[in-house]
Every structure is written in C-alpha cells, then in structure tokens.
N, C-alpha and C positions, 0 to 999 in steps of 0.2 A: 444539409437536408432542409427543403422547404419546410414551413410551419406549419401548412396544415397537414405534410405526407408525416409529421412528427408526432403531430396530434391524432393521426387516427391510427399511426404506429401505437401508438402508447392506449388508447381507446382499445387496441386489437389485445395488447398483453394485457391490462386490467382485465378486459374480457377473459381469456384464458385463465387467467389466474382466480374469476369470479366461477368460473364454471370447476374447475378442479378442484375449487378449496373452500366454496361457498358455506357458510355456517359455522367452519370449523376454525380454529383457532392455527396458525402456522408460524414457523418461529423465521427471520430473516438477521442472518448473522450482521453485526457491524461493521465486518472487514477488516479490524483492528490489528490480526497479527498481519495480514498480506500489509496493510500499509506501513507496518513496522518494517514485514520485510523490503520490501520500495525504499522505505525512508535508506535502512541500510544498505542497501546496495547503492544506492545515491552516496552516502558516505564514503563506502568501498571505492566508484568510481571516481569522486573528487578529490581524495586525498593525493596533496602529490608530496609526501614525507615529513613534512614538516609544518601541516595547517590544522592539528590538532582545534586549539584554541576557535578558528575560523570556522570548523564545522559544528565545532561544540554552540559555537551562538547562532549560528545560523538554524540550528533545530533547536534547538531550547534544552540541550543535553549539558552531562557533564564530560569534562573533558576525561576523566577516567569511563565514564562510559563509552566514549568516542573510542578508546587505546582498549577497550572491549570487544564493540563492533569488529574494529581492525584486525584485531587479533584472531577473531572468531572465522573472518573472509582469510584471512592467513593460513590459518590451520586445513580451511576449506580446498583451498587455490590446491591446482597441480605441481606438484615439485617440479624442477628440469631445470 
C-alpha cells in the first residue's frame, strides 16, 4: 500500500475511533492469548518427532512445556 493511501487509511480509523469513543476511556486488549495461540500452532506445525529441544530454544520455552503444547494439539487432532 502506497504511504500516503496508508496514512490517510489510518487518519480515516483514528477518526472513527475519535468520534465513537471520544472522552471516554476504552480498553484495547494486548493479543497476548491469540499470539500464544500462533506461537502454538507454530510449534504444532514444526514439530517433526523428535525436535523437542529445537522448538523449545527457538521460542524461549521449556522443553516440558513444548511436550505440553504437543500434547495439548494431540489430544485436539481428529483420530483415524
């Protein structure tokens, strides 16, 4: 997207958001569980059996938390 169709993109929703919500106080979540969820599914799809250790440093996890995740997309997954 050009830089200034970006800029007066983003001019148009501050506007929006100044008229909706002006004076009053609004809360804007951090994202924090959806990019947990990302991170883990990330993990779910890179695991190929045996790279415990390689995902655990690669996210700054431990490796029992890693064989967590796993476990957790295991349980999720369809049988068959």
């Amino acid at each position: 997207m050009p830089a200034a169709q970006a800029d007066d993109l983003a001019l148009n929703i501050a506007e929006g958001i100044r008229i909706q919500f002006g004076g009053g106080l609004i809360y804007i979540n951090q994202g924090k569980k959806f990019l947990r969820a990302q991170r883990d599914a990330a993990i779910w799809r890179e695991f190929t059996g045996h790279n415990h250790l390689n995902l655990a440093r690669r996210y700054g996890l431990s490796v029992a938390h890693v064989y967590d995740i796993l476990a957790r997309f295991r349980e999720a997954a369809p049988s068959g």
